[in-house]
C-alpha positions in Angstrom: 21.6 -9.5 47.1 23.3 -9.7 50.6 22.4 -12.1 53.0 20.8 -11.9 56.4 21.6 -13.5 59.7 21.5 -17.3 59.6 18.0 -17.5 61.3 16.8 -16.3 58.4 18.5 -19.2 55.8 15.3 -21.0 54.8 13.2 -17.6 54.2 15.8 -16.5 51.9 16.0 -20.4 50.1 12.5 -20.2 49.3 12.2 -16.6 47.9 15.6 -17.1 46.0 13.6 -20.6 44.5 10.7 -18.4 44.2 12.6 -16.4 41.5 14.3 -19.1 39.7 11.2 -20.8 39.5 9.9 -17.8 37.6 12.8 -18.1 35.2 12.4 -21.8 35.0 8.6 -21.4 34.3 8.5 -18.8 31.9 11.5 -20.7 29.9 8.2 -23.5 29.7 5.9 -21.0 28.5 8.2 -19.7 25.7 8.3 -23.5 25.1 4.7 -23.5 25.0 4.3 -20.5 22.3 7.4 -21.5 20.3 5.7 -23.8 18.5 6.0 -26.0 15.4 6.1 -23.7 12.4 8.6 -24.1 9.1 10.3 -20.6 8.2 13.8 -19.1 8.9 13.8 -16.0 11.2 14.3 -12.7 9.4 13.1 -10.1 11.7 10.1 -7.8 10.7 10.5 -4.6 13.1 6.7 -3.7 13.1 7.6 -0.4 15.2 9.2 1.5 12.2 5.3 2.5 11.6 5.0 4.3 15.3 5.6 7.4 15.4 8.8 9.0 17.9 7.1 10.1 20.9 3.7 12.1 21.7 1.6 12.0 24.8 -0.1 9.2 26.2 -4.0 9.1 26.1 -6.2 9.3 28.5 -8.7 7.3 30.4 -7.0 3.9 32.4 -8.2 0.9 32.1 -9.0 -0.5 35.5 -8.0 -4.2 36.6 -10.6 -5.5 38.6 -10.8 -6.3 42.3 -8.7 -9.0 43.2 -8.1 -10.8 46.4 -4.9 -8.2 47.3 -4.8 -5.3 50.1 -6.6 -2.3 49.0 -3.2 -0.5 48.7 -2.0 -3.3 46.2 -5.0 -3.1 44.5 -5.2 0.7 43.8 -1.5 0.3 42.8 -2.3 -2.3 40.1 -4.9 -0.6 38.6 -3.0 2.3 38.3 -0.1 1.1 36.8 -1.5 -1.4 34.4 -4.1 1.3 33.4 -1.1 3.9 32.9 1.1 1.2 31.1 -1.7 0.0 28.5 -3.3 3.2 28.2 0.4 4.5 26.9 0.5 1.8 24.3 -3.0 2.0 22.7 -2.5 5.7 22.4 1.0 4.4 20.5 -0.7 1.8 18.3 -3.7 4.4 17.6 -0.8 6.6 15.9 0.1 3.9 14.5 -2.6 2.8 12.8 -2.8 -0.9 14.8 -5.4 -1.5 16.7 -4.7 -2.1 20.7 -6.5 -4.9 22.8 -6.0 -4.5 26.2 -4.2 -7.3 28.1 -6.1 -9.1 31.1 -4.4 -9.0 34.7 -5.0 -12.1 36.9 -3.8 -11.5 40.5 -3.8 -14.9 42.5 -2.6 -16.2 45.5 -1.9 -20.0 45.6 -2.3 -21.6 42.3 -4.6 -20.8 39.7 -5.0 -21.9 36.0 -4.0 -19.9 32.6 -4.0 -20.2 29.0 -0.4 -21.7 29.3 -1.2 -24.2 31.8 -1.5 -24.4 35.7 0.3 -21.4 37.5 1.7 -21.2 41.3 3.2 -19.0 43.9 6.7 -20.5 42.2 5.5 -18.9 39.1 6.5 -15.7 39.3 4.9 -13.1 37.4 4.4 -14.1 33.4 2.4 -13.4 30.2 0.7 -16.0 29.0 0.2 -15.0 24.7 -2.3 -17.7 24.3 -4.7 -16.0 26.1 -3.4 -12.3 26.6 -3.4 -12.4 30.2 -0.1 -11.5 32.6 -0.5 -13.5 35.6 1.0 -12.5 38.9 1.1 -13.6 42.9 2.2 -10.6 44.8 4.6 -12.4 47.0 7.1 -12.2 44.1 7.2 -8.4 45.0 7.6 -9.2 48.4 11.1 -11.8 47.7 12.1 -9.2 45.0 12.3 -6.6 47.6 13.6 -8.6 50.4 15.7 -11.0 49.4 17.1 -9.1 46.2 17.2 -6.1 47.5 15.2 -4.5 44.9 12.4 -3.0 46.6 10.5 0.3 45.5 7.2 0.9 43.6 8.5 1.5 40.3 10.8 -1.5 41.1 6.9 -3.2 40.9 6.2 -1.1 38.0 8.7 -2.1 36.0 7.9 -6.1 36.6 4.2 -4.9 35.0 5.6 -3.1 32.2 7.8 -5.8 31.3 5.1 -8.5 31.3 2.8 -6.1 29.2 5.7 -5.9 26.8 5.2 -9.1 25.7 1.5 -8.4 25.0 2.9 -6.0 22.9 5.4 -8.2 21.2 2.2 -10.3 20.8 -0.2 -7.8 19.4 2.6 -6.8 16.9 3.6 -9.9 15.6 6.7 -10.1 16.9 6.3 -13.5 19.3 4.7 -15.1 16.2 8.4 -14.2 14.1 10.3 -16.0 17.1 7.7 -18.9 16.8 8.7 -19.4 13.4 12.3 -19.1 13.8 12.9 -21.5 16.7 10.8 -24.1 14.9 13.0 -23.4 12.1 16.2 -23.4 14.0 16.2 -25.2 17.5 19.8 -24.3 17.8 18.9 -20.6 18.2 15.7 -20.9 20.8 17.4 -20.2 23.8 19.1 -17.0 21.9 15.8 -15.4 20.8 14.0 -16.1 24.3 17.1 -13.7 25.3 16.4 -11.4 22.7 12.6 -11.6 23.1 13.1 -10.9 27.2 15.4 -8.1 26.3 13.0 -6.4 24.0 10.1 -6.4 26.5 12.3 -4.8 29.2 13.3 -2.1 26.7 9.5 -1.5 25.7 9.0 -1.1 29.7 11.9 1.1 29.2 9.8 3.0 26.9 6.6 3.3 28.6 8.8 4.7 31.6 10.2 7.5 29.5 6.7 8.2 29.1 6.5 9.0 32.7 9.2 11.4 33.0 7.5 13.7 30.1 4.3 13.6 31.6 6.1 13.6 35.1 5.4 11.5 36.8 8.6 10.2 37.5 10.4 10.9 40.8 13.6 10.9 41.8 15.0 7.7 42.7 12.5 5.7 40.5 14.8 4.8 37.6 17.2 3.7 40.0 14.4 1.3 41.5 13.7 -0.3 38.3 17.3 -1.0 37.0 18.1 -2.4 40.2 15.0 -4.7 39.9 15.9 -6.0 35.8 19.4 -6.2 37.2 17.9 -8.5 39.8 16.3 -10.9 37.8 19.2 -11.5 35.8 20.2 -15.1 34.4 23.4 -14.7 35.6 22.5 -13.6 39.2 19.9 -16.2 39.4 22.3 -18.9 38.6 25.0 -18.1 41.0 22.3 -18.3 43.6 20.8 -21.6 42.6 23.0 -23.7 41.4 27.2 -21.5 42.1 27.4 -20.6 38.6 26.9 -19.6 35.1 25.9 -21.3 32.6 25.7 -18.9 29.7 24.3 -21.9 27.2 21.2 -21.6 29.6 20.4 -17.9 29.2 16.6 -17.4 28.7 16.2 -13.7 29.9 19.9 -12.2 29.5 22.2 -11.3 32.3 21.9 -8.5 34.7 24.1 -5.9 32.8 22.0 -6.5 29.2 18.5 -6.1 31.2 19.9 -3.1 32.8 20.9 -2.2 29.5 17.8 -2.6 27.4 15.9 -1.1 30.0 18.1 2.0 30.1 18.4 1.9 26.4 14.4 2.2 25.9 14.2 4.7 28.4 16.5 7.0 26.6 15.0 6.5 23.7 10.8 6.9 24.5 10.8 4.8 20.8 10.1 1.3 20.1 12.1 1.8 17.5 15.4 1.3 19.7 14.3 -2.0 20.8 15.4 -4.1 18.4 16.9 -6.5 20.3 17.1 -8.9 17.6 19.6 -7.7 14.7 22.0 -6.7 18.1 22.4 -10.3 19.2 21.8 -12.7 16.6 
């Protein structure tokens, strides 16, 4: 993202830490859920049994009050309503059943399943207790200081974190448990592939919202611009000058815009195996 007029130099520090704080942190949650199991990875794509396509069902499911401006508020609840009302309708067809993630908005610091969470946080999904925990001012540095501003920019941040409830519900996190105990050489790979996939299942819920359309013009835009964004590689030449590829935990700019695009395309989980692509 550019930068502003020097006056503004220690704003911009702390949002820019802000977001590789977020990296840093959920690179200690993975940590947290890859945990000590014996078996090789082979992986099980559990989304050949959804079917392509079909409309979303109805009925969101509201988030409750939280301590954010009404506007916020209404936003959240409909967006994580739209989002998980999308995927239970696409586990009912496929025969799963769908458990509705918990959304914890907090300013400050608060506690999760994972362990303590802050404003350096950044928005996460903690698997141990099926919650995605976010402090709003990560919107605020993600449109500011990255230039990645927009609604559907926001959206995409919820879809993405209610990707990995997905990944959870499906089995999927539990195959990348198993495999990074079994092969510690390979961890920082499959958090890559597992951030990948969960930007491609946001991908997917998004197609979602161009058939029932819902989807205006500009929006797309607004959320590649965001996964670009967040990108290892980008977050790395801000904080520290440069890349370091060994340390990828999410996957550079281009693959998140990529994934992202890619489920989007699609509308089917079943082009979001990010998984036999990379490893």
């Amino acid at each position: 993202m550019s930068a502003g007029a020097p006056a503004h130099r220690e704003p911009r520090l702390r949002a820019t830490t802000l977001l590789a704080a977020a990296v840093v942190t959920l690179a200690l949650v993975a940590a947290v859920v890859l945990g000590a199991r014996a078996a090789s990875f082979g992986y099980d794509d559990p989304f050949h049994r959804f079917p392509h396509g079909g409309p979303a069902a109805e009925g969101p499911r509201p988030v409750p009050p939280r301590p954010v401006s009404p506007r916020l508020e209404a936003f959240l609840k409909a967006v994580v309503g739209d989002i998980q009302t999308f995927w239970a309708g696409e586990f009912e067809r496929s025969g799963r059943p769908y458990t509705p993630a918990a959304v914890v908005v907090f300013k400050g610091a608060t506690m999760s399943g994972c362990g303590p969470a802050s404003s350096a946080t950044g928005p996460f999904y903690c698997p141990l207790d099926h919650t995605v925990y976010l402090d709003p001012g990560f919107f605020r540095a993600l449109a500011v200081e990255f230039h990645a501003p927009g609604d559907f920019a926001q959206a995409y941040v919820l879809a993405h974190e209610l990707g990995h409830h997905v990944q959870t519900l499906t089995g999927i996190t539990q195959q990348v448990d198993e495999a990074a105990a079994s092969e510690p050489t390979l961890r920082n790979a499959l958090s890559v592939a597992l951030e990948l996939q969960a930007d491609c299942l946001a991908g997917v819920w998004a197609h979602s919202t161009y058939d029932r359309g819902l989807l205006e013009r500009g929006d797309l835009d607004e959320a590649l611009r965001a996964a670009a964004a967040v990108g290892d590689d980008r977050i790395q030449r801000r904080t520290i000058g440069r890349v370091v590829p060994e340390a990828f935990t999410h996957g550079t700019a281009a693959q998140r815009r990529t994934w992202l695009r890619r489920g989007f395309d699609a509308g089917d989980p079943k082009a979001c195996d990010t998984f036999s692509a990379l490893l």
